[in-house]
LOVEX-901708 format. One record per atom (N, C-alpha, C): x, y, z. Coordinates in steps of 0.001 Angstrom, whole numbers, plus 500000, padded with zeros to 6 digits. Layout:
BEGIN
XYZ/...
***
This chain:
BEGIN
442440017473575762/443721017532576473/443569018378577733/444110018099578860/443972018691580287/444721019549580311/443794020914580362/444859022178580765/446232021711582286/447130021952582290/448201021623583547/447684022771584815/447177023762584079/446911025090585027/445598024993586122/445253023939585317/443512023683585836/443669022709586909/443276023052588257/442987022092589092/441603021547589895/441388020601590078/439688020109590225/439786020520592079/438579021282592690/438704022102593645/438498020549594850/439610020847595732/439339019729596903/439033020963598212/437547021191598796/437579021907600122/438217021655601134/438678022694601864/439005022310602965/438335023441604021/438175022547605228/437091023438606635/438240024619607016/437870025842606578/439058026689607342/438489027079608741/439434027825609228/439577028278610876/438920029113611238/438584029752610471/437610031545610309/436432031198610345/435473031445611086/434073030971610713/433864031892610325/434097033338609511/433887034259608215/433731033693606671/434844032597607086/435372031778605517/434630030529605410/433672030202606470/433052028992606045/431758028684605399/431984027852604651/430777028186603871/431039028264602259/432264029034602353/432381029903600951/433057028728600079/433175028415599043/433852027053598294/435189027823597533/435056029796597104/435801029879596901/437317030053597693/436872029813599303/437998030037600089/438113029176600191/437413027771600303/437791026518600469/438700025723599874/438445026353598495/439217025578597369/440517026260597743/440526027080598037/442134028109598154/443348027603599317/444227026390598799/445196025656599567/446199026451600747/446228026033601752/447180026931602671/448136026791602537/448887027934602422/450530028080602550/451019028180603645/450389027648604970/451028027528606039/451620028861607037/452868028340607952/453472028977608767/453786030265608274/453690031700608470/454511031933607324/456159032287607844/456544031558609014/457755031581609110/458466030485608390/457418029736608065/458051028243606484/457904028961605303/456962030530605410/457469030656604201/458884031170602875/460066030837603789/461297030957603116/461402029327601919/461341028723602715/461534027568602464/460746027130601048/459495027642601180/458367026862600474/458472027684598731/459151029424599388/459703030093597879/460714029962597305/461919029340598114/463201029353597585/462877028523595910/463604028912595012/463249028367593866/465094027594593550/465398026627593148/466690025795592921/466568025552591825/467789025564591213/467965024857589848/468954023119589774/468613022427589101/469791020995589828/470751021286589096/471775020737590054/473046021175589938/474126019629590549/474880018998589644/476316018536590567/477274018795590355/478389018134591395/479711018747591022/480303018450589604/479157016883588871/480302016352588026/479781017385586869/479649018490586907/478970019686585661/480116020180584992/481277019806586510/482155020654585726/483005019464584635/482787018519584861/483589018076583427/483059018134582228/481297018733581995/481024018494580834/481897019187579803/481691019490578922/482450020240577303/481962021574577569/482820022341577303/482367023996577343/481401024450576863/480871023782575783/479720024373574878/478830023845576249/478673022362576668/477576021947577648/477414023190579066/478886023523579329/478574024349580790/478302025478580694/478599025997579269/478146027588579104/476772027568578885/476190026668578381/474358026992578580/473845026224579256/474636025916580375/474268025407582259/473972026941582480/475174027901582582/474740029046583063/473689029754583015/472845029742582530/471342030584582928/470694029999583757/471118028616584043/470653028411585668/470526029685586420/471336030491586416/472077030889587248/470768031981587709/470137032558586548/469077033170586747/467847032969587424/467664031434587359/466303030661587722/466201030976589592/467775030752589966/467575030887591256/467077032282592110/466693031680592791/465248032867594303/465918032234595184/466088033448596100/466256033592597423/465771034162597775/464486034034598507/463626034811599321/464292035549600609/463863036790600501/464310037894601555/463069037975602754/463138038720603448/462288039531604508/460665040026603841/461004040817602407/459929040539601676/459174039896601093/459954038914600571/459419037676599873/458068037424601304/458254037219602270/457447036742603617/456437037737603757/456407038932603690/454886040003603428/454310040236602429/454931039895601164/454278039364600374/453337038712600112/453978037598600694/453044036225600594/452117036152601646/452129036686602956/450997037209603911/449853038006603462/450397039097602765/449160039928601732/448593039738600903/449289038595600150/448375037940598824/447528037169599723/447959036248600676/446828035322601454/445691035952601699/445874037163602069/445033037829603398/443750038555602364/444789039301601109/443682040073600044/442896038256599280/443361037744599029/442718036513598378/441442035898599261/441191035602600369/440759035063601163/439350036365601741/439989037716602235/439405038632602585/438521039051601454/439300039276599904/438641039560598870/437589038816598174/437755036894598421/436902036309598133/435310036349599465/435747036942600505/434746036903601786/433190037344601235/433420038353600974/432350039105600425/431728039110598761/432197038054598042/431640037327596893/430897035833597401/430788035480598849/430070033921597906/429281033698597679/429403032843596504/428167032480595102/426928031393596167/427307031413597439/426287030226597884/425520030794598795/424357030365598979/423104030894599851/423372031035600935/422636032074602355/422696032120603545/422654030654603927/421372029707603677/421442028739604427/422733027419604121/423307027831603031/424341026644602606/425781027194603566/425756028629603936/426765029166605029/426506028794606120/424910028838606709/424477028164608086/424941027129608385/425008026161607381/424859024737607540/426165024043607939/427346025112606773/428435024884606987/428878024985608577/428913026677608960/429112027107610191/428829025843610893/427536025513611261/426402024520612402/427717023298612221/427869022506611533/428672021686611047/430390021697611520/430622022831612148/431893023117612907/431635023291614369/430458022783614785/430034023216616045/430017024868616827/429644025349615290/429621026579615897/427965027506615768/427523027811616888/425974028164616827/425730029490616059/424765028939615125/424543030250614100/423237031429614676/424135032173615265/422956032797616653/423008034282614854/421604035358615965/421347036511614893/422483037313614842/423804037090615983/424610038274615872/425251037623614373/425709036391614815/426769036269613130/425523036542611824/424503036055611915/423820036028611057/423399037543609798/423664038234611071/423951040284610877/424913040427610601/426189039696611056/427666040251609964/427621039671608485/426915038600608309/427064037641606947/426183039143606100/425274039494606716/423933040402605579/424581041550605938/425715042250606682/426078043986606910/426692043818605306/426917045140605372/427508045591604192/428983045425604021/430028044615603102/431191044080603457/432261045564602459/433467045882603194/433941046569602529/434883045945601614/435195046325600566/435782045827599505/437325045844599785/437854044391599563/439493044367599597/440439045116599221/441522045820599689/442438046511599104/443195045660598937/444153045986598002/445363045329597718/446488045778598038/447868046055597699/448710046703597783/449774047145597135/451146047729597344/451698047812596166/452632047379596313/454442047285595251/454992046196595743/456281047374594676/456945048528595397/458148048966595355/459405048786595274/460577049156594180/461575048971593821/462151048887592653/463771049245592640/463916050033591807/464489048418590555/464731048515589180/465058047610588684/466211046582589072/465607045567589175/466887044266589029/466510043648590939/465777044666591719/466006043559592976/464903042674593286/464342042025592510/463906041217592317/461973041253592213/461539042429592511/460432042605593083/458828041383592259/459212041322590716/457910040129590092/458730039103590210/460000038773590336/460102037389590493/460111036995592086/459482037736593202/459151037588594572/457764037522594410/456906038582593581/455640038090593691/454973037194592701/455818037138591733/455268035089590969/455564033870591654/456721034228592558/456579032761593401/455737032461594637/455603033991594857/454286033849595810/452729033000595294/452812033885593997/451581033284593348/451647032377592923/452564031776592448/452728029919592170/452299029085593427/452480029305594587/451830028692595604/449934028029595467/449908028934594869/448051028656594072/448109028131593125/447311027195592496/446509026967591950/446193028223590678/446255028367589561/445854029305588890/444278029201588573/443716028219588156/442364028194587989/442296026836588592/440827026780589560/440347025917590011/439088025484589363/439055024656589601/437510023530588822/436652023108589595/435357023838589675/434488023150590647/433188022913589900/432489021733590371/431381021272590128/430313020952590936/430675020689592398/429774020713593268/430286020751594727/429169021751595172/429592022319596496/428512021767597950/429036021110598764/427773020336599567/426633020359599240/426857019555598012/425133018629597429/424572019676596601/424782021352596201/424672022211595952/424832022390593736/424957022008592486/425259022628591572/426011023624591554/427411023614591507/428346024672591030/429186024304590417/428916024866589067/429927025059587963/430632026426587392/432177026073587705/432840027367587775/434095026633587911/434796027719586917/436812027493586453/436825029172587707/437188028738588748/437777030171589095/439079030610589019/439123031565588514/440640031991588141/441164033074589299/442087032361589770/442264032462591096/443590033936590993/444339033964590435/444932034975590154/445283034959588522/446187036443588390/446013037151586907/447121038237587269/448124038124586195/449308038636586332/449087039666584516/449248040844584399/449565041616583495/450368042596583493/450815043104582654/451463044228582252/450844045707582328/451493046392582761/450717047956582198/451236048103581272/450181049063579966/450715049091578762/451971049963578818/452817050496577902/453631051549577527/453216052915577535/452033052836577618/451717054447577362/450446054745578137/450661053889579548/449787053835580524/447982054287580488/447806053370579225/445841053869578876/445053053066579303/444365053372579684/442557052863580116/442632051558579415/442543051607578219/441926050735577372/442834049878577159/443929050327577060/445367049379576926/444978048204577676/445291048454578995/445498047768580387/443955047000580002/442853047252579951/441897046494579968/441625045391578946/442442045536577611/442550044892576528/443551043982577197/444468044250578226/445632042864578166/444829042223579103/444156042948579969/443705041965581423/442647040534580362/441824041715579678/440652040546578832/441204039411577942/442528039471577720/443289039013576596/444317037988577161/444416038207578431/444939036756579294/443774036099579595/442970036537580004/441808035383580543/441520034809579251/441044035336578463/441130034485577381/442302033654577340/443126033833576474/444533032509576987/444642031936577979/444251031709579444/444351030908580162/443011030446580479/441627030815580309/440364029938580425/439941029482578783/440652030378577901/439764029539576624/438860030268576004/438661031477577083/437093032323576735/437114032887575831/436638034042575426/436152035165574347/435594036365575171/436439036739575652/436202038216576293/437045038989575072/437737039175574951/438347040433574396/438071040799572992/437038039379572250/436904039450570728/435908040099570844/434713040034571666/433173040944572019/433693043095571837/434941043150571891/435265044223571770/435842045188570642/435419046069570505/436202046804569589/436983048086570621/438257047754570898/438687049014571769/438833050547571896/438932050681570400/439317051913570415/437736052585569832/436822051759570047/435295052780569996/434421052677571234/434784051832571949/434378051956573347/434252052895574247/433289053048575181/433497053953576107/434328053542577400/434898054248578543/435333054006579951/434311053172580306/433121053949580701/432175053410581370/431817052026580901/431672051575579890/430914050553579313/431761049241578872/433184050032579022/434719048919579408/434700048546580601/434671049615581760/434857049272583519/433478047984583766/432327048533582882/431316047201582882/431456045798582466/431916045817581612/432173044512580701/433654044097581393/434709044572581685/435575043916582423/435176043444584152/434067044154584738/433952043672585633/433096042531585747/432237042125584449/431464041135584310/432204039921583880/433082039925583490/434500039447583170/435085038664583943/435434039601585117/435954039248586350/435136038727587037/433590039124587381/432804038147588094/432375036822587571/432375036651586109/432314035474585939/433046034386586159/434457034682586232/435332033595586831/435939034073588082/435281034568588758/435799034991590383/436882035257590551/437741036463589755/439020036561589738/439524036696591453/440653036159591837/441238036848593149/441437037748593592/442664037901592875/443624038793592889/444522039293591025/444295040247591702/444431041070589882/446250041278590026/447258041193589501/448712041818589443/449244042430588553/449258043924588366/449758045026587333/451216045167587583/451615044286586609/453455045164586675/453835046421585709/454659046996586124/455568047726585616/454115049210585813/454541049510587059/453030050414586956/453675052228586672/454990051807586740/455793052947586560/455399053532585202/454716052972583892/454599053029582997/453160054504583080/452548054146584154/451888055552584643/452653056599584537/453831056988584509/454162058459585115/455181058453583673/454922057702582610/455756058437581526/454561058851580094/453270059266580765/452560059796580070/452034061151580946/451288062116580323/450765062991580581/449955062818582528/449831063682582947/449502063468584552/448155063468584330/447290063945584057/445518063201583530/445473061953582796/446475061572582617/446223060364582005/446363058983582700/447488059744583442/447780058807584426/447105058324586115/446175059504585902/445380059906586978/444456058986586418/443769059040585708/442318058961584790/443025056925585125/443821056570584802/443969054656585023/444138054750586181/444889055398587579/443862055311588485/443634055014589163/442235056366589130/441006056488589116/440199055231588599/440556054688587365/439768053524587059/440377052259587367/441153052056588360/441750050847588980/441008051126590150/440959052087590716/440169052111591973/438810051696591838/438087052684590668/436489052053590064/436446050518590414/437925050150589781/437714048428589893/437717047339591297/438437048099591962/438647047626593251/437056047648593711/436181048929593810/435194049304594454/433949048155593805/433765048330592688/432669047753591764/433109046027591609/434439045548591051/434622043943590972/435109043707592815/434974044615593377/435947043810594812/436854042830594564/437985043057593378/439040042252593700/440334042900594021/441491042469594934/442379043395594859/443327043607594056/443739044796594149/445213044795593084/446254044850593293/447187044397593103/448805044397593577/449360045444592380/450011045896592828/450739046860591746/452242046900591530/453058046433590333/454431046225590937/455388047309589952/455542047851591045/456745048539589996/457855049893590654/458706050438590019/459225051718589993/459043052528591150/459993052704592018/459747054126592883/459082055363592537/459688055723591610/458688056709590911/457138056939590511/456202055708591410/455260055443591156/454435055798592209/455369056161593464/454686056451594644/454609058045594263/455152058732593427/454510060347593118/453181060130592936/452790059427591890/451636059796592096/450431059285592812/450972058416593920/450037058263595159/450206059319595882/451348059794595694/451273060795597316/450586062287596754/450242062017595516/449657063462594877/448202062842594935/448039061752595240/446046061168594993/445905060235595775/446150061262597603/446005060666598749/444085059428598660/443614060021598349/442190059202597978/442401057919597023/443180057922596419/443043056879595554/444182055763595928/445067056856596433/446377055685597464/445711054888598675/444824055267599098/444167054410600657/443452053163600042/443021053262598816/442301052070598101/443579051152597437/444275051827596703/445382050585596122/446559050170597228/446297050819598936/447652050605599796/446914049397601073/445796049461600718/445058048931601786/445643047950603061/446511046936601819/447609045640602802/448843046329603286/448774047728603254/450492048615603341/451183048108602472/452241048990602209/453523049031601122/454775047800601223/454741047546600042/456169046620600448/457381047571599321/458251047697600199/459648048323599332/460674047325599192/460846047002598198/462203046133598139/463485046676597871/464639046989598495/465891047475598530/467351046809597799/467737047273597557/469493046611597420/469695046108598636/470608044605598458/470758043898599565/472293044991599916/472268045192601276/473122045579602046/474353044438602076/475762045302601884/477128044728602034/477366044234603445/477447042370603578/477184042043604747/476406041899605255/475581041781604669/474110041722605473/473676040144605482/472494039121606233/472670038186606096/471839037745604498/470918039173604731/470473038497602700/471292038815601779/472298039384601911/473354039560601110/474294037946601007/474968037429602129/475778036943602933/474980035064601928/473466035281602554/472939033973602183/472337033594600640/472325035198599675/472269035027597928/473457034463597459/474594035337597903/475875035263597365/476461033725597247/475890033119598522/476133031912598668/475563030887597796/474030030789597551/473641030039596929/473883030564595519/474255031492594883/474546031996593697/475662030933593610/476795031156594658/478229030119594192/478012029104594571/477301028003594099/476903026688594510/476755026456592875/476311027341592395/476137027374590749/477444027734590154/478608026936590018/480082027077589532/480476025504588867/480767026773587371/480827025298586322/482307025664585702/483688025954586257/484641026245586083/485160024550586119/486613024393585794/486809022972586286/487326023398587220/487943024274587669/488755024117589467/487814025398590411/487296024410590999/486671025112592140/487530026174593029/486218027225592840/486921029144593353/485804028870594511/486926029658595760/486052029003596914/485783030696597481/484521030882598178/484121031879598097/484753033099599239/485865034013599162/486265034798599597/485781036099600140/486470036570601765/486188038043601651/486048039437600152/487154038447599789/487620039807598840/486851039416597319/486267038400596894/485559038019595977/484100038624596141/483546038581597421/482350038651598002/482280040640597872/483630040901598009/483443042735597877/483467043098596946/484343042021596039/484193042624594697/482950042824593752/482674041517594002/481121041471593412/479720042420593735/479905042790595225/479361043711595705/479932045190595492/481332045600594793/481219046682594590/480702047131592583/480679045897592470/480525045954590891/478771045771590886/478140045589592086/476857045257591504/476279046155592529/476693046802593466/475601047245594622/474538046927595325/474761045028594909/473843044751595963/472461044167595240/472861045224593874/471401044543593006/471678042940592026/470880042055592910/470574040682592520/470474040196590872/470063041254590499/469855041122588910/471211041045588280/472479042389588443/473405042307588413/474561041640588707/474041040995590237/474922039892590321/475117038872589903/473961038404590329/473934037154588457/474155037236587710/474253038514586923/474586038712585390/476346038674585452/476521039146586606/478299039556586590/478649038097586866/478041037101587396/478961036081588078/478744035021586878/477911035390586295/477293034030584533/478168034821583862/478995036128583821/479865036745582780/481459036039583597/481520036028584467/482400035692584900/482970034160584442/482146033818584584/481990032238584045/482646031871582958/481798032268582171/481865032516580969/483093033104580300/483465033693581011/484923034419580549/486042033007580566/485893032566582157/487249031369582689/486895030651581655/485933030020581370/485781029203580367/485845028897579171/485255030230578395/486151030243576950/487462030734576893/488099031318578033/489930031372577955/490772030235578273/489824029358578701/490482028191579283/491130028253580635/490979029603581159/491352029548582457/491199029015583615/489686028547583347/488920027636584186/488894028036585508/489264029475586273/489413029612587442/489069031508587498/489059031949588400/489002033547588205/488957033867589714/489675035234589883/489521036127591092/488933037193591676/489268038478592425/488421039303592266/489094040187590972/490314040416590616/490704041053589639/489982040952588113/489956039498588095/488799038861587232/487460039787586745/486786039802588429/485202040373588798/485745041365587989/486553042445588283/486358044003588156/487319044283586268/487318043306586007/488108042998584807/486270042997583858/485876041821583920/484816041492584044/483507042597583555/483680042968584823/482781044145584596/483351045352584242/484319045734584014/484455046925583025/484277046782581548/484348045460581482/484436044779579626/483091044718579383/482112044340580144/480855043045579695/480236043874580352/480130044793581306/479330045909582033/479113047224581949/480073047968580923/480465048996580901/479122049843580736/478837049308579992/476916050112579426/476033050290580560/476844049499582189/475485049994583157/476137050846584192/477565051406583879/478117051825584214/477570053138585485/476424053715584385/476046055198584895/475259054852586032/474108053231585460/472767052829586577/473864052523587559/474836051731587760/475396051518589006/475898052540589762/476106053823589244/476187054674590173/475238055619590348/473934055654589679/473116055878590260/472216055464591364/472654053901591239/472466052765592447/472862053560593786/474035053655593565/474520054187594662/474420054946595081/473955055849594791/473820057344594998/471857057350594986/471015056151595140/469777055650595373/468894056482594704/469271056667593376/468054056655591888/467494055497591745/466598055948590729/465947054523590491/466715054294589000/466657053539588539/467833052793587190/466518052162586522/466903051617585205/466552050770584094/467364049684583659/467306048393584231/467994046993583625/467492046710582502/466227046535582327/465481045430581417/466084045797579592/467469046814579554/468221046794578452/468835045190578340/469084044656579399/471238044039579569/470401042566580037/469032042246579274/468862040794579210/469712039897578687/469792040963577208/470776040252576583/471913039497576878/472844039802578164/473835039304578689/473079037647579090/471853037489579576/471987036114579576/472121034875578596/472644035581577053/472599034779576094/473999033989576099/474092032521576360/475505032003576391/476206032040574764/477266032436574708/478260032816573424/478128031581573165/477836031482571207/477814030720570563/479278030110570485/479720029276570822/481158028796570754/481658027409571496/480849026333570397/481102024927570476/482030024539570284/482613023382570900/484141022926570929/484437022286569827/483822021924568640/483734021506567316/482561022028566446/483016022581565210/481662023099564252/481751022326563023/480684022169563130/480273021460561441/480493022387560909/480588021674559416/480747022852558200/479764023539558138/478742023442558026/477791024601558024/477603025555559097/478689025347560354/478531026503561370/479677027519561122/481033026957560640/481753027455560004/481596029132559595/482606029777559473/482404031632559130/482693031153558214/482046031996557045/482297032168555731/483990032468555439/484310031879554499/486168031449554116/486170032943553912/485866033398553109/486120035007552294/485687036281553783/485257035643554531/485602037146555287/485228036811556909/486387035892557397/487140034981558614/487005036558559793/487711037789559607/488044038732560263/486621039520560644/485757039829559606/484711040439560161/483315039346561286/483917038530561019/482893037425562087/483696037588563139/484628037242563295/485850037619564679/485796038410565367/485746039543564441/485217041738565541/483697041279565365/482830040836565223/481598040587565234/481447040165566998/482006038570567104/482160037941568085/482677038554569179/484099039634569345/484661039553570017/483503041194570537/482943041740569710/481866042692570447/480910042792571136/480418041313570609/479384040641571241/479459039891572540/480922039277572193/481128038069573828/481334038824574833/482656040169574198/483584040391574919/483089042008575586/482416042806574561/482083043722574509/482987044973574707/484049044437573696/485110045483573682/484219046299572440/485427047584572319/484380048877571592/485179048231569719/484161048302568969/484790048023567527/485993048599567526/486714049865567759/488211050154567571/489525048865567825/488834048402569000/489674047314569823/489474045741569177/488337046079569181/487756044381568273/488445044092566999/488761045273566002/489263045128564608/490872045512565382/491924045700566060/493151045366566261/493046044126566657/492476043670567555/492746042115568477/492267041175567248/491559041492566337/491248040598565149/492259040640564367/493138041973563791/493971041714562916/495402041229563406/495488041458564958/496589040304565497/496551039011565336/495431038557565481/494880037116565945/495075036612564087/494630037345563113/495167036414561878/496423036836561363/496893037770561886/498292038360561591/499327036587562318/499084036411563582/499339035046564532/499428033714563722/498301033652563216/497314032464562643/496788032564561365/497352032949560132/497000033241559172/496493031957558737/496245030542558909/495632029204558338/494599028619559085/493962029849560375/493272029147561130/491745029904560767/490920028893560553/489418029249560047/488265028724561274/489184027820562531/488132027720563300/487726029130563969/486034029407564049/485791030447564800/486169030200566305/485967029194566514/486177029111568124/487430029312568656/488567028968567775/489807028709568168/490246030250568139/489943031190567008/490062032284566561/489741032986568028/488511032590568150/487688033495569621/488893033647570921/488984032255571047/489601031876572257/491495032547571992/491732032701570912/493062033414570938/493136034582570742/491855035199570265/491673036993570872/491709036593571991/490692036285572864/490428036106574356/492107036507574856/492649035134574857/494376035302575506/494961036758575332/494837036886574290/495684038672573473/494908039463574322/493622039667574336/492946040836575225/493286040651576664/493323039440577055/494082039225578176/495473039597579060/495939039090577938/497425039191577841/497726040707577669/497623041641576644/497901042764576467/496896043984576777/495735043840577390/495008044548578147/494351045450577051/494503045237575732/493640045541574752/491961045711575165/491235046948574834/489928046594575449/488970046955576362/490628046947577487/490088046741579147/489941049226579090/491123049477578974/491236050702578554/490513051897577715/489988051115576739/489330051748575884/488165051978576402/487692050459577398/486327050401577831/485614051656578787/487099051480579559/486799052954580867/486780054071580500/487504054177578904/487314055407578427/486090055899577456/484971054558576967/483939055069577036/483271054882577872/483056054761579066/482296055034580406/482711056183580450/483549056902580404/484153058013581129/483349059180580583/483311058956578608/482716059752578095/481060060053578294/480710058610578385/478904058461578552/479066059283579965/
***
């Protein structure tokens, strides 16, 4: 069966007579202008208008569309310049093919292979830096640099290089995690432990980790890496450095740099503000991982045109039945409930949704938004004003919000709440959808069968708390008053 990831290498003559010659730059497809490169990252989800008549159960798990969508910023575009530049620069000084199979190439572009080029091909090449890729949770920073890297090819397939024998899967980039407790061995066990899963190999079984040495790990992973000509290496969450001991965090590195120097591939590093402490404390080891300069990614600014042009394609994704058309005062609201961070806004505008829809309201305002987010937001209460006040925050709690509420417009009997205890599934639900505090959940429940003492649908049950919390502001109060306390 054909790996999908695997592609069979087609060369192409690049422009650089540095790069010619080499099959691993050849194989490496251009991404063009990079003033096309907005265009070429934007990521879409399909969408028509007739969405909105499907059945509620159908449009509420439309909404995680809502997540899929990218809008490439200002960064998204240096990004994708620096991955080119470390990929290409970093493969310069690896190729697997002879002086004279580079001659031949060069000669072959009409370009004369005199002793001066012939002395840059044999000088000593300095090894690629990579760079790092700053910001604080939720503005988008790995889902800007995976769509960069989707532009490639993940592993290429080559078999022969002008008339030459070459056999080689090069694995063109490699995306990991830093561990939790930022170790040596950690990080080198996940890097060996994807290549395996995406070539098939047996790197990481040759190991026993925790009897290994540094030295004799930094060896075997770099033999690793030279065997399938890695590119470009990508460490997320590198923030995970600075919540262990400061030698420890020094000591990975120190041995990321080893790696840069010894495999010459570069590294991208993505993560946490708090990550530049300890570059600016290990000026020596920052000039090796900054090499392409820094990219910082920010909260989109109120009004701004990357603000102005998310917001927009965010509301193109509206599965209400009566179209909410996009307002000054909608556009502030959302921006004062999210600050700008992309992660949040999506999450607030798929809660929003979600709300018109199981109330049957089918429509919402900004009163809505800030309704909204005091109910279904309250828990990020503190990060949003630390937002503001430009801390760095922790999202990766409030995934959970992209789960659409179980609540089909008909249930079989077996989806049915148990007959004997109708009320505790109800404060279950209404904590979960609604995220009122249990005090509030068990009144709006014992109204709702106090109302309806013969009604056993959960959904119907749901949707007539919904109205009551609505209606009598049950919820909304309690909510601000635990924010107030946290």
């Amino acid at each position: 069966m054909k790996n999908e990831i695997f592609e069979n290498a087609v060369y192409q003559s690049p422009t650089e007579v540095l790069f010619m010659g080499n099959p691993l730059i050849e194989a490496i497809p251009s991404i063009g202008d990079p003033l096309e490169y907005a265009a070429q990252l934007m990521v879409i989800m399909p969408y028509q208008e007739s969405d909105r008549n499907l059945n509620r159960m159908e449009r509420l798990n439309k909404l995680p569309y809502i997540k899929q969508l990218h809008v490439p910023c200002t960064c998204d575009t240096e990004i994708a310049m620096n991955v080119d530049r470390c990929l290409r620069w970093g493969y310069y000084g690896r190729n697997p093919m002879p002086l004279s199979v580079i001659q031949q190439a060069i000669t072959e572009n009409g370009i004369p292979f005199d002793d001066r080029l012939r002395r840059v091909f044999r000088s000593y090449k300095q090894p690629a830096y990579g760079f790092p890729v700053f910001g604080i949770s939720g503005v988008g920073k790995t889902c800007s640099v995976m769509n960069v890297l989707t532009l490639y090819p993940q592993v290429i397939v080559h078999t022969n290089y002008r008339g030459v024998p070459f056999d080689l899967h090069q694995l063109v980039w490699l995306k990991v995690d830093c561990p939790q407790d930022g170790s040596t061995k950690g990080l080198c066990q996940r890097i060996l432990q994807e290549m395996d899963r995406i070539l098939g190999s047996h790197f990481s079984e040759q190991h026993s980790f925790n009897r290994i040495s540094k030295e004799v790990l930094l060896g075997d992973l770099r033999s690793a890496i030279d065997s399938c000509s890695l590119g470009i290496l990508v460490i997320d969450d590198v923030q995970n450095l600075c919540s262990v001991r400061d030698q420890v965090s020094t000591e990975l590195l120190n041995f990321l740099v080893s790696l840069v120097n010894t495999a010459e591939v570069p590294i991208v590093m993505v993560g946490a503000p708090k990550f530049t402490t300890i570059l600016q404390s290990e000026f020596q080891q920052a000039k090796r991982v900054t090499g392409e300069g820094e990219v910082h990614m920010d909260l989109l600014k109120q009004g701004s045109k990357e603000w102005n042009r998310y917001i927009r394609a965010l509301w193109h994704y509206q599965y209400t039945r009566k179209k909410v058309e996009l307002t000054a005062a909608l556009s502030d609201a959302f921006y004062e409930e999210t600050v700008g961070n992309q992660f949040l806004l999506a999450i607030l505008y798929k809660l929003v949704q979600d709300y018109a829809i199981i109330s049957k309201t089918e429509t919402f305002d900004a009163e809505t938004v800030h309704r909204t987010a005091d109910l279904r937001l309250g828990l990020t209460k503190q990060q949003r004003k630390d937002m503001r006040e430009g801390r760095d925050v922790d999202l990766t709690l409030y995934e959970h919000l992209w789960r659409a509420p179980a609540i089909p417009e008909e249930m079989n009997p077996q989806e049915q709440m148990p007959k004997d205890d109708p009320l505790q599934s109800l404060i279950s639900n209404l904590v979960t959808v609604f995220g009122v505090s249990m005090q509030d959940a068990r009144k709006a429940a014992r109204s709702v069968a106090a109302a309806f003492p013969d009604e056993k649908d959960p959904a119907k049950l749901l949707l007539y708390a919904a109205e009551l919390l609505d209606k009598s502001g049950i919820g909304k109060d309690s909510a601000k008053g635990s924010d107030n306390d946290s």
